[in-house]
N, C-alpha and C positions, 0 to 999 in steps of 0.2 A: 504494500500500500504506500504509496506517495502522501507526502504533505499537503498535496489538494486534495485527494481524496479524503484525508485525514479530517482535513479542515469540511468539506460536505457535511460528510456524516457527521462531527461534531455538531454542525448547524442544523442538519433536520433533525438530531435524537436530543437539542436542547432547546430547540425552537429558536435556534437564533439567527442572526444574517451572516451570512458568510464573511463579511469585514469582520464583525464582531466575534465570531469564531476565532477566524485568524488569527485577531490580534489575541485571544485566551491561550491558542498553541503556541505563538509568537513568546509570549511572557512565561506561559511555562517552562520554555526549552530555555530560555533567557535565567529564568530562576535557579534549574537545576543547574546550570552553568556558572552562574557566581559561588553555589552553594559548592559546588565542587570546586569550584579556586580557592575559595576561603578553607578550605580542609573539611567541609561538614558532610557529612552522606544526608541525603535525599530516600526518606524509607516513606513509602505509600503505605500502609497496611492494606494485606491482601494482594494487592499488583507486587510491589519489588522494591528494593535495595539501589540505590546509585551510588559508587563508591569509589574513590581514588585508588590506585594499585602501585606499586612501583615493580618494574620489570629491571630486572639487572642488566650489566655489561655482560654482553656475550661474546662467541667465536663466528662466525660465517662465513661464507663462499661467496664471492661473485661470483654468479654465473654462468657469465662470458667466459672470464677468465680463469677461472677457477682456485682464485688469490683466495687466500684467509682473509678477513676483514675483522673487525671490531666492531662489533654494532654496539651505541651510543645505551647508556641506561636512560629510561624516558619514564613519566607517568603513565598510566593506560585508565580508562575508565572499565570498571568494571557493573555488572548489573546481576541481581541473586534475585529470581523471581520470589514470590510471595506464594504462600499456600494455596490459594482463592486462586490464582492466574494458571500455577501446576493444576490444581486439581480442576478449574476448567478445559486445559489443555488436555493432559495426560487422562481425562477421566478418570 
């Protein structure tokens, strides 16, 4: 599903205009987004977990060449569904 599509259905299952949708998804992803800069996780109950991870320095291959490289340690986001989202899913 895409972000417009996203934003449809928002708007017809809350009765709202598709601006005014948008702009709910718009400041949602916005929110989770600071709230993950700032160091906080983002926990829905029922849906899920949004969470900072840190990924170490690793070893890797180019490719092409087949060189060892050094891949960089980075942040990663991670996400741990909620019971309610598993057990709609998974039945």
């Amino acid at each position: 599903m895409s972000k417009a599509e996203l934003v449809e259905k928002i708007a017809d299952q809350a009765k709202l205009t598709k601006v005014d949708a948008e702009r709910a998804v718009n400041a949602f992803i916005n929110v989770v987004i600071d709230s993950l800069k700032d160091g906080d996780d983002v926990t829905l109950v029922g849906f899920g977990t949004f969470a900072v991870g840190k990924r170490a320095e690793r070893l890797g291959r180019n490719p092409q060449t087949g060189e060892a490289i050094t891949i960089a340690a980075k942040n990663v986001v991670k996400f741990k569904p909620g019971k309610a989202l598993r057990d709609g899913i998974c039945g």
